[in-house]
C-alpha positions in Angstrom: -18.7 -15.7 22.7 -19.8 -12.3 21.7 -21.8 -12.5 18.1 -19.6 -10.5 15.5 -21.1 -8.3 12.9 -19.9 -6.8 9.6 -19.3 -3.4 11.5 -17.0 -5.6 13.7 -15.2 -6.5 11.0 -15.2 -3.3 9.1 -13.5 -1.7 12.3 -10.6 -5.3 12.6 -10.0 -4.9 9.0 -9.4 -0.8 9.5 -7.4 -1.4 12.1 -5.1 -3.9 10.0 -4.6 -1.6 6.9 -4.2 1.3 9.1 -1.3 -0.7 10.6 0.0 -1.4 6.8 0.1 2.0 5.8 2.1 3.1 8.7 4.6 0.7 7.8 4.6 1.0 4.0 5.2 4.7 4.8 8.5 3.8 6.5 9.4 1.1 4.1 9.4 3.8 1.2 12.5 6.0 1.9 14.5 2.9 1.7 12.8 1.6 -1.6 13.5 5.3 -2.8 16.7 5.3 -1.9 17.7 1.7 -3.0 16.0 2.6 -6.6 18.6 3.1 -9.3 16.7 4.3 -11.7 16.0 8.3 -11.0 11.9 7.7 -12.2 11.4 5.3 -10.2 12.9 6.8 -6.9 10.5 9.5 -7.8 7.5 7.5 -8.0 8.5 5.8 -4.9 8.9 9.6 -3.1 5.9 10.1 -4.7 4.1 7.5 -3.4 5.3 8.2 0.3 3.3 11.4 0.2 0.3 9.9 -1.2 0.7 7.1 2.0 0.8 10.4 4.4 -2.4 11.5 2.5 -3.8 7.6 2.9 -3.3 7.9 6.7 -5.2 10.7 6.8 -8.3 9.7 5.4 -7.8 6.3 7.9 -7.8 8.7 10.4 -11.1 10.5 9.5 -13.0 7.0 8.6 -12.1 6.0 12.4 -13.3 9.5 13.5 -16.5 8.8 11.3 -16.7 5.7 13.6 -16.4 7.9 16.5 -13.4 5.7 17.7 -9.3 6.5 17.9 -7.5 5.6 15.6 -5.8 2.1 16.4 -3.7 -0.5 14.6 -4.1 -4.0 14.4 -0.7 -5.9 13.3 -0.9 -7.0 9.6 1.2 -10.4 9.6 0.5 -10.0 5.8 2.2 -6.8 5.1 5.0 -7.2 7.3 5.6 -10.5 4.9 5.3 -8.5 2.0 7.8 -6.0 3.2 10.1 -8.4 4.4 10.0 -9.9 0.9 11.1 -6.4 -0.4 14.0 -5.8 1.9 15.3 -9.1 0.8 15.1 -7.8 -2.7 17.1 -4.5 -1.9 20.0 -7.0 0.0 20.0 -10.2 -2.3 19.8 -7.3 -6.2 21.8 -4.4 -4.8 24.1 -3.6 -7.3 22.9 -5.2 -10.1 20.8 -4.5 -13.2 17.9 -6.7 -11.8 17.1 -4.8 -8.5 14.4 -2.2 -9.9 12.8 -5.2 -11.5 12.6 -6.3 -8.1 11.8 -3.1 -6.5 8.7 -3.0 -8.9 7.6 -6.1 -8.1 7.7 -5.9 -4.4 6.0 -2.1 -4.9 3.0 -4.0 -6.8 2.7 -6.6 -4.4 2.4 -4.0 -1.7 -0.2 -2.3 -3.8 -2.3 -5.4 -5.3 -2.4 -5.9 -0.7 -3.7 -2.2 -0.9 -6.2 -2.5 -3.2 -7.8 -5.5 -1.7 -8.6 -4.2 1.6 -9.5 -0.8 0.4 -11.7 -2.1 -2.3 -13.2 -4.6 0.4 -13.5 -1.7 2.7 -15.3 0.8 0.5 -17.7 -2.1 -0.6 -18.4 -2.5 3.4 -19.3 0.8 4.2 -21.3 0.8 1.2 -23.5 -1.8 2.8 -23.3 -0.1 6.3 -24.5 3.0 5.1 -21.7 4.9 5.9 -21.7 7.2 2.9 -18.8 9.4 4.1 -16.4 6.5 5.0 -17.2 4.8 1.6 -15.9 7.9 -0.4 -12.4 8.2 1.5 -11.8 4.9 1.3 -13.0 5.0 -2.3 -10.2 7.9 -3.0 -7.3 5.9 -1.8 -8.3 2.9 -3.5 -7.9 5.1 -6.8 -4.5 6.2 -5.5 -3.5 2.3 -5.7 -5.1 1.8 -8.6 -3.1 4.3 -10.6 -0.4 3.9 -8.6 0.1 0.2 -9.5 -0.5 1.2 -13.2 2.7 3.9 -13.2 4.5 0.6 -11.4 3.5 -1.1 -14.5 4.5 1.5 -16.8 7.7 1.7 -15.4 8.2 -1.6 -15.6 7.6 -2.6 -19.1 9.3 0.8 -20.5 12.2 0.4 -18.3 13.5 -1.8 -15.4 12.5 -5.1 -16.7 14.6 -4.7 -20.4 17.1 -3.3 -17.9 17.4 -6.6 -16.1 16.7 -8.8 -19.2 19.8 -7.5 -21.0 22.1 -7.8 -18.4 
């Protein structure tokens, strides 16, 4: 069995939020559209550009690498997704489903910001200066990201539900 490195595992763990983002990006029209709330369908449009920016930066840290772009399946963030589209059936409707939405949005996020802040701590260590401050950008993005979710949440869509 071949010896793996860290770069090995810089490149599997690329691959796996590369995969993510590809599928947060279509997961987010229907979280948009399910929204009831008109701010946070605009966060949630919001955020799908963003993902399309996110991508984009994937794509340069694999050229950076010198290898195509390539995704790994993410059993993790097809769960969380799953868990979100059961939100939209099960609260449709009802003054509890942007709670939800929020909820599923941060957990998608809190994923986000563990591999990027893993991955920009990587290519810290492997000297790859470049790859460090794109991933270091879009770990900001789901930093403040998460922070509007909470925002909206405490102002809004959780008293929304509550006083149903």
């Amino acid at each position: 069995m071949t010896e793996k490195r860290l770069e090995d595992l810089f490149l599997d763990t690329l691959k796996d939020i590369y995969y993510a983002e590809r599928k947060i990006l279509k997961a987010l029209p229907k979280m948009a559209k399910g929204a009831q709330s008109p701010e946070l369908k605009a966060a949630f449009e919001k955020h799908r550009e963003e993902t399309e920016g996110q991508i984009d930066r994937l794509q340069q840290v694999f050229e950076i690498l010198g290898k195509r772009p390539q995704a790994k399946t993410c059993p993790a963030i097809e769960g969380i997704l799953e868990e979100g589209e059961e939100i939209l059936e099960e609260y449709q409707g009802t003054p509890a489903l942007d709670a939800g939405l929020v909820s599923s949005a941060q957990a998608v996020e809190h994923y986000e910001m563990a591999r990027y802040g893993t991955l920009k701590r990587w290519a810290e260590t492997l000297g790859m200066k470049d790859a460090a401050t794109l991933l270091g950008a879009t770990l900001d993005e789901e930093t403040k990201t998460d922070k509007a979710l909470s925002v909206l949440a405490v102002a809004s869509a959780n008293q929304k539900a509550k006083a149903a």
